[in-house]
N, C-alpha and C positions, 0 to 999 in steps of 0.2 A: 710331327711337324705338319702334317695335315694333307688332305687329297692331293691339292694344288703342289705341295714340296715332293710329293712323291714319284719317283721316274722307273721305267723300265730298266732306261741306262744303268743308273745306280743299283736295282737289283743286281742285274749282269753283271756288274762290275765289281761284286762283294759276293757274288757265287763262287766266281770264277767261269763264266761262259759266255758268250758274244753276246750284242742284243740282238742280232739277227738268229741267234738258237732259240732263244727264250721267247722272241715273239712267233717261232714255229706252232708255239703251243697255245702264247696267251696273245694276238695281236694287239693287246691293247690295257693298258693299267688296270681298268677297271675289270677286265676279265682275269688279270693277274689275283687282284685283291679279294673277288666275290671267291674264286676257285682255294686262293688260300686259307679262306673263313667258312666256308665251305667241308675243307678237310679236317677242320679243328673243331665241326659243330657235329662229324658223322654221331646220328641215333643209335643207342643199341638194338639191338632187337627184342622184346619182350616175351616170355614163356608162358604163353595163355596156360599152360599146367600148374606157375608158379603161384599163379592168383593174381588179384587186381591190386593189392597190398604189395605183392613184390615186383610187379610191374611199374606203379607206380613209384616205389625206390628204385628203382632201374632208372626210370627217366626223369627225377627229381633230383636225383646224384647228376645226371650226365646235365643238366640245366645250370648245375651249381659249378661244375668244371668249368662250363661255357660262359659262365658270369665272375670269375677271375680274375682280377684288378686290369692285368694288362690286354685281354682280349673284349672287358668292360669297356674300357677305354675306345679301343676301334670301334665298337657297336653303337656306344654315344655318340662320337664323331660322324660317326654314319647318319644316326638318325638325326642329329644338329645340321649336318649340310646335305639332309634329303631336296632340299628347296634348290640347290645346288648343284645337284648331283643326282636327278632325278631316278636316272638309267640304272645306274649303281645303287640307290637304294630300294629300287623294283627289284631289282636284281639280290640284294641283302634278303628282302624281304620272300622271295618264291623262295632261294635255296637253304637260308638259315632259318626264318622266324617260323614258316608255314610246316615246315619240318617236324619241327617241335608241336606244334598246335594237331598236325595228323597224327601223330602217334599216339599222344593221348590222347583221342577222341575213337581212334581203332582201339585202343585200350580199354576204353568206356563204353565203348559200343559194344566189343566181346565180353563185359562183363556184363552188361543187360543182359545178352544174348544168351551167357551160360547162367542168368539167376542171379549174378552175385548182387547187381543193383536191379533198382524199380524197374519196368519200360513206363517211358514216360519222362526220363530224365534227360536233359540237355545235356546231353555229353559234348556239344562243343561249348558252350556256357562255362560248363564244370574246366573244362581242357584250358580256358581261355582265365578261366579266374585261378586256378595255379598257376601258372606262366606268371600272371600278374600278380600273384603274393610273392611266390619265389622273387622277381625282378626287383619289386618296391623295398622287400626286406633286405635283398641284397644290395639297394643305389643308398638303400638307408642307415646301414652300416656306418659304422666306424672304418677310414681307410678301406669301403668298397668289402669288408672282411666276406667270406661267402660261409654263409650259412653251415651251423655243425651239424652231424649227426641227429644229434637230440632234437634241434629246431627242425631238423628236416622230416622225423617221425614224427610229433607236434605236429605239422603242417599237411603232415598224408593222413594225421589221426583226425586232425579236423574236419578236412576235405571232405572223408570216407561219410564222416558224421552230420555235415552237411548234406551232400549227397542221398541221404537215407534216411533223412527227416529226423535226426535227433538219433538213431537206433543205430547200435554199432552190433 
């Protein structure tokens, strides 16, 4: 129903807990809303021993959770009424998007570091243009569908192969 339909009250009151407990924690909707999107977008942590191959399925699975029909939808909404809602999507933006974008790049940056790729390589480039295949294949979809298995290997096979000037 959108930022504006959304109330504290009404949380509280479908919890079952006063709005006076529940602003103990969040004083305020938008600190409700960032904290709850927040906790559904935590990063795994990555096994620099695993390799960059299974780190980057680590975090290209955990992208594909977080791009979901129904948590799609809040992330659209957010960034449609960023003009709107300024505070709240600064706020989307440090604790969800920026999230995503450091890890692969600590990703990328450890695999320079251990050999696996060039030095030399934009690893926030690289970090920032998976984000943005994962997101466009996934808005691009049928019914929002999120990306399989397959597309998801396809997608890290391409990367790596980019990334490496053509050499896998």
């Amino acid at each position: 129903k959108g930022f504006e339909a959304f109330s504290v009250r009404s949380v509280a009151r479908r919890s079952g807990v006063s709005r006076p407990s529940l602003q103990l924690r969040w004083p305020d909707k938008d600190s409700l809303i960032i904290d709850t999107l927040a906790s559904i977008s935590e990063w795994p942590s990555t096994d620099p021993a695993g390799g960059l191959r299974d780190g980057l399925a680590t975090l290209v699975r955990a992208m594909v959770e977080l791009l979901d029909p129904t948590t799609m939808a809040i992330q659209l909404r957010l960034i449609a009424d960023a003009s709107r809602h300024p505070k709240l999507f600064a706020a989307f933006q440090h604790k969800v998007m920026s999230s995503a974008g450091h890890q692969l790049v600590d990703l990328l940056e450890g695999a320079v570091a251990r050999g696996e790729l060039a030095e030399g390589i934009d690893c926030r480039w690289a970090a920032d243009a998976l984000v943005g295949v994962v997101f466009i294949r996934t808005i691009g979809a049928p019914e929002l569908r999120p990306l399989s298995g397959a597309a998801q290997r396809r997608l890290i096979d391409s990367m790596l192969s980019t990334v490496r000037g053509g050499h896998e």
